[in-house]
MINUNU-973099 format. One record per residue: residue in three letters; x negated, y negated, z negated of N, C-alpha, C in turn. Coordinates in steps of 0.02 Angstrom, whole numbers, plus 32768, in hexadecimal, padded with zeros to 4 digits. Example, Ala and Ser with C-alpha at 12.3 -4.5 7.8 and 13.67 -1.06 7.14 Angstrom:
ALA7D6C811C7E7A7D9980E17E7A7D6C80A57E7A
SER7D7E80707E9E7D5480357E9B7D7B7FFE7E76
This chain:
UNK7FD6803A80008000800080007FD37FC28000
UNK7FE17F9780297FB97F6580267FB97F1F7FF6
UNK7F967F007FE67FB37ED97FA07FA77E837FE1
UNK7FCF7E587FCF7FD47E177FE97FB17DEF7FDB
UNK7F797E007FA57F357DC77F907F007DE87FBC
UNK7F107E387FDB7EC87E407FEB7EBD7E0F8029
UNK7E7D7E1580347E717DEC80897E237E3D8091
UNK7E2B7DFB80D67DE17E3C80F27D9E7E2880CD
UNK7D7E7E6D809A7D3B7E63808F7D317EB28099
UNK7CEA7EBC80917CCE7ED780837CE47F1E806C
UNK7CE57F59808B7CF67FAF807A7D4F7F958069
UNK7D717F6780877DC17F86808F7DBE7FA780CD
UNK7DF97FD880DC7E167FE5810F7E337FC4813E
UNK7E257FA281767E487F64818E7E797F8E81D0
UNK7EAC7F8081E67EE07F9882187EE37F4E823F
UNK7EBB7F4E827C7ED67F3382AF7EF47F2782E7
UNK7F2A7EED82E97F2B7F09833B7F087EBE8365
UNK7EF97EE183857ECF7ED183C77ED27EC5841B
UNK7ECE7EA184297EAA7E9B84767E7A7E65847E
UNK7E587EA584B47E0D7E8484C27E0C7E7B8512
UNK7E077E3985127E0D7E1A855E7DAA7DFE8579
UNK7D9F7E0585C67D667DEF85CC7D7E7DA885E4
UNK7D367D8585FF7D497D28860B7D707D3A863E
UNK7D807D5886697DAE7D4D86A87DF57D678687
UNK7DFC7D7986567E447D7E86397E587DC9863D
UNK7E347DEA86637E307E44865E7E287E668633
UNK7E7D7E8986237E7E7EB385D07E587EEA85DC
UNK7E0F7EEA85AF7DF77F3985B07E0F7F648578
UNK7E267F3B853F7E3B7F7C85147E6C7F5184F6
UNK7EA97F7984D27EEB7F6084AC7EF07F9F8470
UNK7F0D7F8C84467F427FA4841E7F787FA88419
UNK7F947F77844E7FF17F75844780007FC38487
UNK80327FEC845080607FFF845980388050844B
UNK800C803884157FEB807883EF7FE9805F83B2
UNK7FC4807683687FB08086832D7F80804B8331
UNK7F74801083057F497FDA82F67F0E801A8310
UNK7ECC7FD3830A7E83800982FB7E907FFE82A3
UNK7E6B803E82917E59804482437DF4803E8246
UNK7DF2801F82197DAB802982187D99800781C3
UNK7D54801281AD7D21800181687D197FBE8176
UNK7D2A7F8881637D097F4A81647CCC7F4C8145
UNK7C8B7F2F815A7C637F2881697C107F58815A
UNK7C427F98818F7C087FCF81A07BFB7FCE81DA
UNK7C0C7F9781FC7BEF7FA7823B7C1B7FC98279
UNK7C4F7FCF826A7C74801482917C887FD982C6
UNK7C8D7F9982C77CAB7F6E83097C7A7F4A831A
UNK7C747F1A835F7C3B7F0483767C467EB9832E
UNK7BFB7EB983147BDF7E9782EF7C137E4E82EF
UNK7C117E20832F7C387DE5833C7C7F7DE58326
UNK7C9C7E1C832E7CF97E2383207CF47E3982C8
UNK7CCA7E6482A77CBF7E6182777CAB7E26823E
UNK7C917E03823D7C737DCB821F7CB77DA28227
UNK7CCD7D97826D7D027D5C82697D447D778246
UNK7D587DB1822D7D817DD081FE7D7F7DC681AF
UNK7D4C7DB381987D517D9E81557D677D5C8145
UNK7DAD7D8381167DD17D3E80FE7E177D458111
UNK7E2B7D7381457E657D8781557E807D8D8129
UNK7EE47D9781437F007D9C81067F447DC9813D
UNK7F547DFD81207F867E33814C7FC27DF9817F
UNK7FCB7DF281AF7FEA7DD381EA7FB97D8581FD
UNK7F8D7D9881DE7F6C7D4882117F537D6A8242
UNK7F5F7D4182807F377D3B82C57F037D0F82C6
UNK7ECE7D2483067E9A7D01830E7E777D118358
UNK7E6A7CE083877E4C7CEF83C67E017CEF83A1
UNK7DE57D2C83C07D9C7D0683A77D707D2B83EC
UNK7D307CF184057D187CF384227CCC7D18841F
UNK7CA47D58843A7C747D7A841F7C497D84843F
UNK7C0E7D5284477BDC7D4F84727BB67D9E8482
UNK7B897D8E84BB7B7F7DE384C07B577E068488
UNK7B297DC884697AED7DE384497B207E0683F7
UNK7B537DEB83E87B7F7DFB83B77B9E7E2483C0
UNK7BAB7E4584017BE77E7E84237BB67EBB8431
UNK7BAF7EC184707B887F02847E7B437EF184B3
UNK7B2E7EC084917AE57EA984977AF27E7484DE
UNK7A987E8484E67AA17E6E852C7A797E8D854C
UNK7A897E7B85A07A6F7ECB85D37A097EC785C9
UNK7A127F0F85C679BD7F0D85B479BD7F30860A
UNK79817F0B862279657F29867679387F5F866E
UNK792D7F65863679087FA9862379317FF1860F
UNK79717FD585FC79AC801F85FD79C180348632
UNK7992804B867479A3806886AF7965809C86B8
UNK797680DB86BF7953810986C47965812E8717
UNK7937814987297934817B8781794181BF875D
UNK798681EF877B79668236876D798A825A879A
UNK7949829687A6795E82C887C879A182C487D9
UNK79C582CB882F79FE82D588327A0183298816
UNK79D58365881A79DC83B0880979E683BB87D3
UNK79E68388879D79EC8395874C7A428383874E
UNK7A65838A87847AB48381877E7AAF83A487A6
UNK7AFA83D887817B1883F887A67B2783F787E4
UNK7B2C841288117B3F840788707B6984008875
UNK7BA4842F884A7BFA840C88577C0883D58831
UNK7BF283B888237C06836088087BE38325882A
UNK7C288312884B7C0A82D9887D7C0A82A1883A
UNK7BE5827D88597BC7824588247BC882028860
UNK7BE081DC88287BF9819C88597BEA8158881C
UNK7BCC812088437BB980F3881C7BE780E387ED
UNK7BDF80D987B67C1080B287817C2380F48758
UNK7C23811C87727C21817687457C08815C8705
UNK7C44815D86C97BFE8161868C7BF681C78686
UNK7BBF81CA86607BB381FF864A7B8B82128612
UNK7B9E824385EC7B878251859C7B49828F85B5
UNK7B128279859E7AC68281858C7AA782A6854F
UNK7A8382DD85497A6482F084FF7A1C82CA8507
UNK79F982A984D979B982A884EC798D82D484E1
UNK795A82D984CC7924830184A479368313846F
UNK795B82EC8441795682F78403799D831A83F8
UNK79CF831D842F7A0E833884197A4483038420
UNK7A3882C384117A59828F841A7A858271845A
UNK7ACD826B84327AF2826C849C7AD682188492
UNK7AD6820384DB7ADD81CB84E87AFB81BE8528
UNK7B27817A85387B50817485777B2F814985A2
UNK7B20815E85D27B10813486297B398139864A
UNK7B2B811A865C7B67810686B27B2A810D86F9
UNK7B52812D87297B27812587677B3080D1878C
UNK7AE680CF879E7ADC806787BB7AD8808B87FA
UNK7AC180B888097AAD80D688517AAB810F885B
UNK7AC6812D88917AB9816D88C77A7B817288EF
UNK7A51818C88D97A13818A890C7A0D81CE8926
UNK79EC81DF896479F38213898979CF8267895A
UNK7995824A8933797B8277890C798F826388C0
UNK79B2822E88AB79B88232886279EF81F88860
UNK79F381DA880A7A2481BC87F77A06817987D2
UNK7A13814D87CD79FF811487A67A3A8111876E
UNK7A2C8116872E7A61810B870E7A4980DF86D9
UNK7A8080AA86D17A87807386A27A8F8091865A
UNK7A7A808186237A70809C85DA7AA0805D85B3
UNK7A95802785CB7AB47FEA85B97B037FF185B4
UNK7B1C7FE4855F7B7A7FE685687B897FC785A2
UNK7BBE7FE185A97BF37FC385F37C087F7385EB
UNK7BFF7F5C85A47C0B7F1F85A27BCF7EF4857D
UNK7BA57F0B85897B577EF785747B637EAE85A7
UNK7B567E5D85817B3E7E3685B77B7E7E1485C5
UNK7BC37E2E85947BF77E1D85AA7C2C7DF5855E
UNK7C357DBD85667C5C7D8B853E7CA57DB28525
UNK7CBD7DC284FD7CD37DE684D77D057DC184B5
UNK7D547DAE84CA7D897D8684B87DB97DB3849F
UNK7DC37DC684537DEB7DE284397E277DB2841A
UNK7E707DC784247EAE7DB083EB7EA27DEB83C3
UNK7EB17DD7837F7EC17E0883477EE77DEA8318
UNK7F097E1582FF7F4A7E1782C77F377E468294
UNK7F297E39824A7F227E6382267F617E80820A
UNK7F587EDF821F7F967EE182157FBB7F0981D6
UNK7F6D7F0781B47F7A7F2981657F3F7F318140
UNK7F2A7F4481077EF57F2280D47F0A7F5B80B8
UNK7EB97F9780A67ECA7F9B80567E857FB98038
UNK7E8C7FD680107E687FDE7FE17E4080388006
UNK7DF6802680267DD4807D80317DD780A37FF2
UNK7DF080E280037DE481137FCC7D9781297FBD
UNK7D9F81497F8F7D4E815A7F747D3781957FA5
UNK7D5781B07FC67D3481D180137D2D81C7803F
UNK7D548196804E7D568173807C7CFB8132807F
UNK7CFD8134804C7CB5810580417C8881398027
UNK7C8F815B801C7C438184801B7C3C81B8806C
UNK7C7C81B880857C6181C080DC7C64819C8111
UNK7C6A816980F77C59812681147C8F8118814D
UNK7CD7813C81457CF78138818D7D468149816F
UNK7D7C811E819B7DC5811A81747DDA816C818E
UNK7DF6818C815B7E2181C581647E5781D08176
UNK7E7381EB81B67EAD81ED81CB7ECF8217819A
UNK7F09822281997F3D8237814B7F2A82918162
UNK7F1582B9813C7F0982EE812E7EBB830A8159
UNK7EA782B781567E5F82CB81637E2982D58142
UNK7DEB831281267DE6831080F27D8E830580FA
UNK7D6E82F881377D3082D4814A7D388292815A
């Protein structure tokens, strides 16, 4: 239950809803006509810029807030483009620029690229988020406040109802 003094700090549960528009006014992601996002205020779980401008909320205030790239999902590094083997992919998967695709590295770790290029012997793929480099215009409505449970903060992540990690 949410109490009417809380606002947004620090390890509440925050429920928002959301849309995230780029500068040309193109919705890449919403919440309306699903479940707010749930997330830990301030672990990190949202891009850094939309986080920070959340403290102080109070359950139904709105707020446009604007999230430069270096605050969102960085900015494009010219060094997150790697060449590989087209033979290290499968032959039945055509691969077409803008393909993202999930990666193990060395260590086990997935990570996501996108193909920049089709080359006749291999692939150039971008390492850089899809919105790396890109101005970041969210509305948000806080759409409930409350109090993380004590498992919820020692696993650092909100529990859906009969979730027990």
């Amino acid at each position: 239950m949410a109490e009417k003094t809380l606002s947004v700090s620090d390890d509440l549960v925050v429920s928002l809803d959301y849309t995230l528009r780029l500068d040309d006014g193109q919705v890449v992601d919403t919440s309306a006509g699903r479940e707010p996002l749930e997330f830990l205020q301030g672990r990190s779980q949202i891009v850094a810029g939309l986080e920070q401008a959340l403290y102080g909320m109070y359950v139904g205030d709105e707020k446009h807030v604007v999230v430069l790239p270096e605050d969102g999902y960085g900015v494009r590094n010219p060094d997150a483009f790697q060449e590989i083997p087209m033979n290290v992919f499968p032959s039945d998967i055509t691969l077409e620029p803008g393909m993202g695709l999930e990666l193990m590295d060395d260590s086990g770790e997935l990570m996501l690229a996108f193909v920049a290029e089709v080359r006749p012997d291999s692939l150039l793929l971008d390492f850089n988020h899809p919105l790396a480099g890109t101005t970041l215009h969210f509305n948000v409505k806080v759409a409930a406040l409350r109090h993380a449970t004590t498992d919820e903060l020692a696993h650092g992540h909100v529990h859906s109802v009969g979730d027990e990690h």
